[in-house]
C-alpha positions in Angstrom: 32.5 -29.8 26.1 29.3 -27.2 26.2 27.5 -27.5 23.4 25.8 -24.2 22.6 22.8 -23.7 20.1 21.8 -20.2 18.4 18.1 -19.9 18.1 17.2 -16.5 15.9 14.3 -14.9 16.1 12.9 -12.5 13.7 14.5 -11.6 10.9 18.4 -10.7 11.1 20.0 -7.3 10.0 23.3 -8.6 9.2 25.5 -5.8 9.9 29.2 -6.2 9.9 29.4 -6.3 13.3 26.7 -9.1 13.9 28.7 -10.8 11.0 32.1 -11.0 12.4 31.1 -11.7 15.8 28.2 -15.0 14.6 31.7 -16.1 12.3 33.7 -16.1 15.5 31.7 -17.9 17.7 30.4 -20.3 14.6 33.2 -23.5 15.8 31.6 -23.7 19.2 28.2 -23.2 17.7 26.5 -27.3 17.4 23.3 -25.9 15.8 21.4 -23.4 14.7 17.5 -22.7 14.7 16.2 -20.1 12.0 12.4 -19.3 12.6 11.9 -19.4 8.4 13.4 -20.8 5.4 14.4 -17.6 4.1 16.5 -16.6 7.1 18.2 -19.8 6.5 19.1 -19.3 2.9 20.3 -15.8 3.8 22.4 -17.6 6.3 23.9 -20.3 4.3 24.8 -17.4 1.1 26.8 -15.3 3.2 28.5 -18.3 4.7 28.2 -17.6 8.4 27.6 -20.9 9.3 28.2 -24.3 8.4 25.6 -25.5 6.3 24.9 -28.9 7.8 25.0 -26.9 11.2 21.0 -24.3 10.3 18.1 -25.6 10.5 14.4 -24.6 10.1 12.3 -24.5 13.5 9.0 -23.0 13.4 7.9 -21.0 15.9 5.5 -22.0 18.9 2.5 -19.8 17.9 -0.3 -21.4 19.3 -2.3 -23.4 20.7 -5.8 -24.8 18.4 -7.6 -25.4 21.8 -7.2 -22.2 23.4 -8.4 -20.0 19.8 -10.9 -22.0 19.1 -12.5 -21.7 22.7 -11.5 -17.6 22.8 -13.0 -16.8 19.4 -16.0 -18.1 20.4 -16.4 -15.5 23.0 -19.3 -12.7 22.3 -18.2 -9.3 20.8 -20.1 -6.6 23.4 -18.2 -3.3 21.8 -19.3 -3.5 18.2 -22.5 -3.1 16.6 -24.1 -6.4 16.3 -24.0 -7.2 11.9 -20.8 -5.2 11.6 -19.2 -6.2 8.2 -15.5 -5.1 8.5 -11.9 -5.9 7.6 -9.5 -6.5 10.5 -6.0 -6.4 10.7 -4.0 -6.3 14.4 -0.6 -5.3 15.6 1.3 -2.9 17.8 0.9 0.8 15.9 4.4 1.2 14.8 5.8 2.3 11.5 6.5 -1.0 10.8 3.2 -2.6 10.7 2.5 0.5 8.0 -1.3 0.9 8.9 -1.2 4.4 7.6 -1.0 2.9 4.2 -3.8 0.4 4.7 -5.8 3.6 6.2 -4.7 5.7 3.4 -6.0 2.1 0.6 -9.1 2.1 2.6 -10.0 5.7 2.2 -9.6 5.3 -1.4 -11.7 1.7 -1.7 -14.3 3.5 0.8 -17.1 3.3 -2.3 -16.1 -0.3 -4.2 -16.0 -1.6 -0.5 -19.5 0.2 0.9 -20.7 -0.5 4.0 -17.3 -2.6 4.9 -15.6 -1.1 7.8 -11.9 -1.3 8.6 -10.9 -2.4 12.2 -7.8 -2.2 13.4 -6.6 -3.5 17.0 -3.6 -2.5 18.6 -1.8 -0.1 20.8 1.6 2.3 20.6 3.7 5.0 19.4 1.9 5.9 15.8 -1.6 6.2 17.5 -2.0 10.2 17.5 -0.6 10.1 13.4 -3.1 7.6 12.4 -5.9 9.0 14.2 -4.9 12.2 12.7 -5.0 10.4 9.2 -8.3 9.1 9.7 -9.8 12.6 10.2 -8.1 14.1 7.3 -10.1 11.5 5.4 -12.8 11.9 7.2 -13.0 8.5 7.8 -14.3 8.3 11.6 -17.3 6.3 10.6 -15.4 3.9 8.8 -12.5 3.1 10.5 -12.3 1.7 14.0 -9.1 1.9 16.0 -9.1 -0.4 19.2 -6.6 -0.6 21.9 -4.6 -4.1 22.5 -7.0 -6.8 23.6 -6.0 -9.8 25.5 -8.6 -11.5 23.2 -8.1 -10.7 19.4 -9.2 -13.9 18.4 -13.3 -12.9 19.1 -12.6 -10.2 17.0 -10.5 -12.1 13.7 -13.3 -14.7 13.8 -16.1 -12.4 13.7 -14.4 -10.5 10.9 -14.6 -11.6 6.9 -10.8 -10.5 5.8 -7.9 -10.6 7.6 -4.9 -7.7 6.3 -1.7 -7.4 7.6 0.4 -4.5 6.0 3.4 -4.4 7.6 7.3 -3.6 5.8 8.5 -6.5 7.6 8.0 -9.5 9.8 9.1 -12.7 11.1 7.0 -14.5 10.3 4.4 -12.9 10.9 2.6 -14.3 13.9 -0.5 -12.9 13.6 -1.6 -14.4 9.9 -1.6 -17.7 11.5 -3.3 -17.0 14.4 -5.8 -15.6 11.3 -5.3 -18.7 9.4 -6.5 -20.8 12.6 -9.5 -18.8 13.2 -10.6 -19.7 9.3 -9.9 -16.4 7.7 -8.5 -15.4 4.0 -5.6 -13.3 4.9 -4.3 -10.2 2.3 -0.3 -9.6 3.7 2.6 -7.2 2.4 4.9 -9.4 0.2 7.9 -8.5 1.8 10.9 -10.7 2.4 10.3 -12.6 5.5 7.4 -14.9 7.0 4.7 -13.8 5.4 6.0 -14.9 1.8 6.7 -18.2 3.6 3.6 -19.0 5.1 1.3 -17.8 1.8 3.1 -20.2 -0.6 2.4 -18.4 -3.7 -0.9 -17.7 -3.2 -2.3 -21.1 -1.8 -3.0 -19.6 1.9 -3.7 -15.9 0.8 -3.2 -13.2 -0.9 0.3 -11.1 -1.8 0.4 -7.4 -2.2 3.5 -5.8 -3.3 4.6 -3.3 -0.3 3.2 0.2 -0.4 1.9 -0.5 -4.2 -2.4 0.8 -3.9 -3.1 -0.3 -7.3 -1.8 -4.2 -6.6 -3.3 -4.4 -2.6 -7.2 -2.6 -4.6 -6.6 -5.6 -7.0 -5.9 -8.6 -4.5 -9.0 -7.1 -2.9 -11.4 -6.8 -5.8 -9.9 -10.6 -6.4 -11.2 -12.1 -3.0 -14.6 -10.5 -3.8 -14.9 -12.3 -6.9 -14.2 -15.9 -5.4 -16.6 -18.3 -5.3 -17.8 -20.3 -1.7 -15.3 -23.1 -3.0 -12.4 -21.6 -3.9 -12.8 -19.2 -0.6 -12.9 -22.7 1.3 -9.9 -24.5 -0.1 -7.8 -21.5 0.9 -9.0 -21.2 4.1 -8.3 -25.4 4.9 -4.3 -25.1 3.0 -3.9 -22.3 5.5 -5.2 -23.9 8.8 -3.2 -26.6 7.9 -0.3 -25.0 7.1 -0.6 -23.2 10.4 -0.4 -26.9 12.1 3.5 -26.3 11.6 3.1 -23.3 14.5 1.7 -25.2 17.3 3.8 -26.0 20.5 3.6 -29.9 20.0 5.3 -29.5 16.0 8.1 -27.6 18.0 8.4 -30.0 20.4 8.5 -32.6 18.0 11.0 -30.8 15.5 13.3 -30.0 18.4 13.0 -33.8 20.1 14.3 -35.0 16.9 17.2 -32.0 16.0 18.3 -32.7 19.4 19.0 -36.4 19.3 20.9 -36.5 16.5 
């Protein structure tokens, strides 16, 4: 009489074998809790589960209080007036940051004294440091270790990038969106699609495509005050959906029923 629920997060590789064995077990399966709408679609068209059985459950990103009291902390290791671009994630090959390096370099002289920060810690470290001084970019490009507080650092910053190949959806651009910031994100097929709504929270780069991601960010240069503001407010609010009372609520109601 156990009723079991299948919460996935991050977005599925749906090999055979995670196919045959989610089909299996689908009978004694009561519900199950996909973190976007895309991994529910791709769910319901290969049939895995009952249809009636998926539902959408954002996740529990944040909490409003607790940003808006960190990112008004004081930045001590930057030069006070820094103008830079900021983008933050572990330094994998997914999050692609030697493509966003690689952008930058070639943007260095439409972008001018703009500097590009990027927080985070991990396995691509030694290649991207190594990328930055084959474009002798060590003036221009700031690579910071993982901070407990990233929020200081977003909020102080003017543009918020995130490059990676894939993600989930993407935890990060909301935690941007909250601290009031225009994000630039990889289109790929995941969160990130999701949460920018064709182009009413941000901006949409095609993956690894220069010419497109130089565009999007000669386009947020040209915006005026107002059209700045009224994408900054759709994002914060659609970023409402990723606070720890909305799931609460969602799953309070998905259970009783």
């Amino acid at each position: 009489k156990t009723k079991f629920i299948l919460r996935i997060s991050g977005f599925p590789k749906l090999n055979l074998l995670r196919k045959f064995f989610w089909r299996l077990l689908s009978k004694n399966i009561c519900k199950i809790f996909t973190p976007t709408r895309l991994t529910k679609n791709i769910l319901n068209n290969e049939k895995i589960f009952d249809e009636k059985k998926t539902f959408v459950v954002e996740d529990p990103i944040i909490q409003i209080r607790e940003i808006v009291k960190l990112r008004g902390e004081k930045l001590t290791d930057l030069p006070r007036g820094l103008k830079y671009i900021v983008s933050v994630g572990r330094l994998t090959k997914q999050k692609n940051f030697s493509f966003l390096i690689n952008s930058f370099a070639k943007l260095k002289k439409e972008l001018k004294d703009i500097k590009l920060l990027i927080i985070g810690s991990g396995e691509d470290q030694k290649n991207l440091i190594n990328i930055i001084k084959s474009k002798n970019l060590e003036n221009e490009v700031i690579l910071k270790s993982y901070q407990t507080n990233i929020f200081k650092y977003i909020d102080k910053s003017f543009l918020f990038i995130l490059s990676s190949d894939w993600e989930d959806p993407g935890f990060v651009i909301i935690e941007a969106a909250v601290c009031n910031k225009v994000i630039i994100t990889s289109n790929v097929e995941s969160g990130p699609r999701e949460f920018i709504d064709n182009n009413k929270n941000g901006f949409l780069v095609e993956k690894n495509n220069f010419l497109d991601f130089r565009s999007k960010i000669l386009d947020y240069f040209k915006l005026s005050d107002s059209e700045i503001l009224k994408i900054k407010v759709s994002a914060k609010l659609k970023s409402k959906k990723y606070t720890i009372f909305n799931h609460y609520r969602t799953l309070n109601k998905l259970l009783d029923n």
